[in-house]
C-alpha positions in Angstrom: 108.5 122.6 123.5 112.3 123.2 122.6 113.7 120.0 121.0 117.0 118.5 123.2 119.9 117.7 120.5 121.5 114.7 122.1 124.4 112.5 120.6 122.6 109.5 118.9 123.1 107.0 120.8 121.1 103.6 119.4 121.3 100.4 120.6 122.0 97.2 118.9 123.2 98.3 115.6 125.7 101.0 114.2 125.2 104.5 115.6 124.5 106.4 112.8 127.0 109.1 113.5 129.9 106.4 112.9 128.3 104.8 110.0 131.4 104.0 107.8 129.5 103.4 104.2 128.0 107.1 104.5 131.3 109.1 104.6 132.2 106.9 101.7 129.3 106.6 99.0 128.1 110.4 99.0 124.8 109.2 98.0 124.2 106.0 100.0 121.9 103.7 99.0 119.6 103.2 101.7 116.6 101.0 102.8 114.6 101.8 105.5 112.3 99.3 107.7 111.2 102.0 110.1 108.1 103.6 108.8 109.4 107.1 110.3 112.9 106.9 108.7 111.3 106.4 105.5 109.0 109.3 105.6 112.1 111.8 107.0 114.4 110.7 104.0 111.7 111.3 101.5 111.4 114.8 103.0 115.0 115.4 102.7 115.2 114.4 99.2 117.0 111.3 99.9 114.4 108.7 98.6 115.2 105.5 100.0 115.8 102.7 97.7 113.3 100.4 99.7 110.5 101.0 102.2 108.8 98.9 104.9 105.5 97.2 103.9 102.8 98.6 106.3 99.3 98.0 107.0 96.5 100.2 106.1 96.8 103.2 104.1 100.1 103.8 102.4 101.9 107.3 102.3 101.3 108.6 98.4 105.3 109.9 98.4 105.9 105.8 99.1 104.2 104.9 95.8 107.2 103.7 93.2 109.5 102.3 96.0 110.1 98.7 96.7 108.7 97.1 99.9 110.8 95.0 102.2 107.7 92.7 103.9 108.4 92.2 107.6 107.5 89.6 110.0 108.0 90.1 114.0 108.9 86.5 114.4 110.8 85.9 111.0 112.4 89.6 110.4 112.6 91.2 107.4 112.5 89.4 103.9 116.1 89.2 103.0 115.7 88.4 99.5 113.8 91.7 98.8 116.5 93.1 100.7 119.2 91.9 98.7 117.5 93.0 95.6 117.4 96.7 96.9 121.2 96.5 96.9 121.7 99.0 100.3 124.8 100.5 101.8 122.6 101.2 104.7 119.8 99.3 106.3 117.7 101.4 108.9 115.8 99.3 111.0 114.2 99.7 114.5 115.3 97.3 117.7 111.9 95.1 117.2 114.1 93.1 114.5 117.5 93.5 116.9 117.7 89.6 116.3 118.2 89.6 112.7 120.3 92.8 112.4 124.0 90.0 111.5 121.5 88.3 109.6 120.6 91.7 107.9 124.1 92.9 107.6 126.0 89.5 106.0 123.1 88.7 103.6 123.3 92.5 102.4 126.7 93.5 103.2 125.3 96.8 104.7 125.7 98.9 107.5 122.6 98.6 109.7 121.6 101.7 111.9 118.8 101.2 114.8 116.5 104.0 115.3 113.5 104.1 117.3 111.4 106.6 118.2 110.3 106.2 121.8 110.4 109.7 122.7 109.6 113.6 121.6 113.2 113.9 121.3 114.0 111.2 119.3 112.2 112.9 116.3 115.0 115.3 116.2 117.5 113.0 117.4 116.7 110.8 114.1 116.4 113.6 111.9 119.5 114.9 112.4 121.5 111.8 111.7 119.8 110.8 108.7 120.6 114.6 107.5 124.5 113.8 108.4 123.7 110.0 107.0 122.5 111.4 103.2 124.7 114.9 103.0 121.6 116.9 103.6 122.2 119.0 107.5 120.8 121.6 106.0 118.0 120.5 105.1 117.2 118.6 108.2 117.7 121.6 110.2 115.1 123.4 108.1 112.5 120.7 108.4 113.0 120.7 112.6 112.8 124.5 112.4 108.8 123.4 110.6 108.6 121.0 113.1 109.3 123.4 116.1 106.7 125.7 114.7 103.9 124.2 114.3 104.8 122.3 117.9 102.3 123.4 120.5 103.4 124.5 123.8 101.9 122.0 126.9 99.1 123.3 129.2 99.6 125.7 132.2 100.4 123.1 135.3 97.1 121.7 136.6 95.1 118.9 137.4 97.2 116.0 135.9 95.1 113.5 133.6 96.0 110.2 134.9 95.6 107.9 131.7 96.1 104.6 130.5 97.1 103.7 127.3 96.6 100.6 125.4 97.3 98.9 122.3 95.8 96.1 120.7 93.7 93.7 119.0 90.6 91.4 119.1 93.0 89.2 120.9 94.9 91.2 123.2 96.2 94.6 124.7 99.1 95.6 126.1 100.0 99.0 128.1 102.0 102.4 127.0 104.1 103.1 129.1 106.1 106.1 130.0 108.9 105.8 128.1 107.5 105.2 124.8 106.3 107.7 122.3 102.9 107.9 123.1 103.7 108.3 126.8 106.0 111.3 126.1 102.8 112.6 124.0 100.8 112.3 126.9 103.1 113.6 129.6 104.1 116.9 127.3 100.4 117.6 127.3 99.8 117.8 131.2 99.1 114.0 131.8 100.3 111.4 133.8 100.6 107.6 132.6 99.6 105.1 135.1 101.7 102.4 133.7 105.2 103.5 135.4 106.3 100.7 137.4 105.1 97.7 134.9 107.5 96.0 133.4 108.2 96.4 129.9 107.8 93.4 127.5 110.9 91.8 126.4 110.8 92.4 123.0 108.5 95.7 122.6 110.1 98.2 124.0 107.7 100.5 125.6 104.6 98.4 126.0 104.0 95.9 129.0 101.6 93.5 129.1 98.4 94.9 131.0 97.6 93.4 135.1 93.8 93.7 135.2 93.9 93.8 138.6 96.7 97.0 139.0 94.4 98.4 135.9 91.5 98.3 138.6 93.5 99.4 141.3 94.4 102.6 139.5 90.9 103.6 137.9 92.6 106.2 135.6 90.6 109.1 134.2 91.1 108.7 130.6 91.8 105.9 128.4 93.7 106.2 124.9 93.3 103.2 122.2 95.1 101.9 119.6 92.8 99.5 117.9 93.8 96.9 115.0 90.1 96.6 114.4 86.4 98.1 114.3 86.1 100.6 116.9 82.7 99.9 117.4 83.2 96.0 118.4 86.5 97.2 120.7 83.7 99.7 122.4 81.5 97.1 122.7 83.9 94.8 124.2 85.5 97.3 126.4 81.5 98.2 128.1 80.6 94.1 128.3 83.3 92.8 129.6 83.0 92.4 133.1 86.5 94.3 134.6 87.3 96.9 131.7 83.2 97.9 132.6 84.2 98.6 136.0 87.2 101.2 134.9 85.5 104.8 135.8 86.5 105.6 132.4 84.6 103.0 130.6 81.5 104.0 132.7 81.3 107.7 131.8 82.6 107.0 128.1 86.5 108.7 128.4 87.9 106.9 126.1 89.1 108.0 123.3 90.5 105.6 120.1 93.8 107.1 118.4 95.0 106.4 114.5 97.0 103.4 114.5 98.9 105.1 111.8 99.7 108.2 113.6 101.1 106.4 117.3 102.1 103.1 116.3 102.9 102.4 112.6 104.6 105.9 112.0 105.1 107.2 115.5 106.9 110.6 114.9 106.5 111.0 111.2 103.5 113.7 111.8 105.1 115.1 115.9 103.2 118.2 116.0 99.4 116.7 114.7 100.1 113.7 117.4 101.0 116.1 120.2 98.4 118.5 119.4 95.7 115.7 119.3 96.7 114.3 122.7 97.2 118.1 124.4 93.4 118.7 122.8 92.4 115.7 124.5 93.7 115.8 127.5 92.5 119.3 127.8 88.7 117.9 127.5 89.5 115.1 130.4 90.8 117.7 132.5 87.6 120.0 132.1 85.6 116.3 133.0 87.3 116.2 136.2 86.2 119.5 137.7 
């Protein structure tokens, strides 16, 4: 896998290639809300002044740094924001609606990056070099990146999978434009989500149709679980449609680390692609 360089182009914020408060502080002062900008800047030696507060297990290089708590439907706690006193706010489009809230309570830049894509991870890394004076050193943490990146399978039998994410409550669908459905296609598979619409505010999930799920029967399913994996098993074999899902029946399913594919999607590129190719690999030896 070679990594395409493409102009950063983010939507509904500053791109950060024309972020005016970098090319005048030459050490900005900047708090991240996106789990994977915060782990980048770290590695560049740019510690950001303030870091999303995420579930689960925290990153040890986080410990020390402020948290910015962040609601879906209420945004990011301004006050905490103000108190880290940014020039630049890095945020991801999930809080597009508070960005002029973000940028007139702080009086900061504000910068969208998401990560929906293999891509991306290089896209991002890039800017936030240019962003904090460090190109250099960006360009020496893709090179690591690169390296340890696996090449995709010979062409073969595609894996047709479906992948979900969700809680006791509810799932919704990956779908091929997101992070976890580049994963999947780079590694030989093919997502069976490609003409559901995404929802309007999580950009690339959809909510999951049953019926089309049914329809589609795929050959592998991928979970991203906010819960026990034993009682989303359990679920998945006694509910009366998912237990129908070939898949279900003959146990190819396979539960992913929330961490690494949905609260820090592209932080660790190579261990997430190489998990997915090493799975996909054992579907695709199911199905002959």
């Amino acid at each position: 896998m070679v990594f395409s360089m493409p102009a950063c182009q983010e939507s509904g914020g500053t791109p950060a290639a024309e972020v005016s408060a970098a090319s005048q502080v030459s050490s900005p002062r900047i708090a991240t809300l996106l789990p994977f900008a915060a782990d980048q800047l770290i590695a560049l030696g740019a510690e950001p002044v303030a870091v999303p507060s995420i579930r689960g297990v925290v990153p040890a290089s986080w410990d020390g740094i402020p948290t910015i708590a962040l609601d879906h439907s209420a945004g990011p706690n301004i006050e905490q924001l103000i108190a880290a006193d940014p020039d630049i706010v890095i945020t991801g489009s999930t809080y597009a609606q508070f960005l002029s809230t973000v940028a007139s309570a702080t009086g900061a830049e504000v910068v969208v990056m998401d990560v929906h894509a293999i891509d991306d991870v290089a896209t991002h890394i890039t800017a936030l070099g240019e962003l904090t004076g460090k190109s250099e050193r960006a360009s020496e943490l893709l090179v690591g990146v690169q390296e340890k990146l696996e090449s995709p399978e010979p062409a073969g039998e595609r894996v047709r999978v479906l992948a979900v994410f969700g809680t006791p409550h509810a799932f919704y669908a990956f779908l091929p434009d997101s992070y976890l459905g580049d994963l999947v296609a780079h590694a030989g598979g093919a997502m069976i989500t490609d003409d559901m619409e995404s929802h309007a505010i999580f950009q690339g999930l959809a909510p999951i149709s049953m019926e089309v799920v049914l329809d589609r029967d795929p050959d592998h399913i991928l979970v991203v679980f906010h819960g026990s994996e034993e009682s989303a098993r359990a679920m998945l074999k006694g509910d009366p449609l998912w237990s129908k899902l070939s898949a279900v029946e003959q146990d190819e399913v396979t539960f992913l680390q929330d961490d690494l594919f949905a609260m820090r999607p592209g932080s660790e590129l190579p261990r997430a692609s190489n998990e997915i190719q090493t799975i996909l690999t054992g579907a695709r030896e199911s199905l002959r």
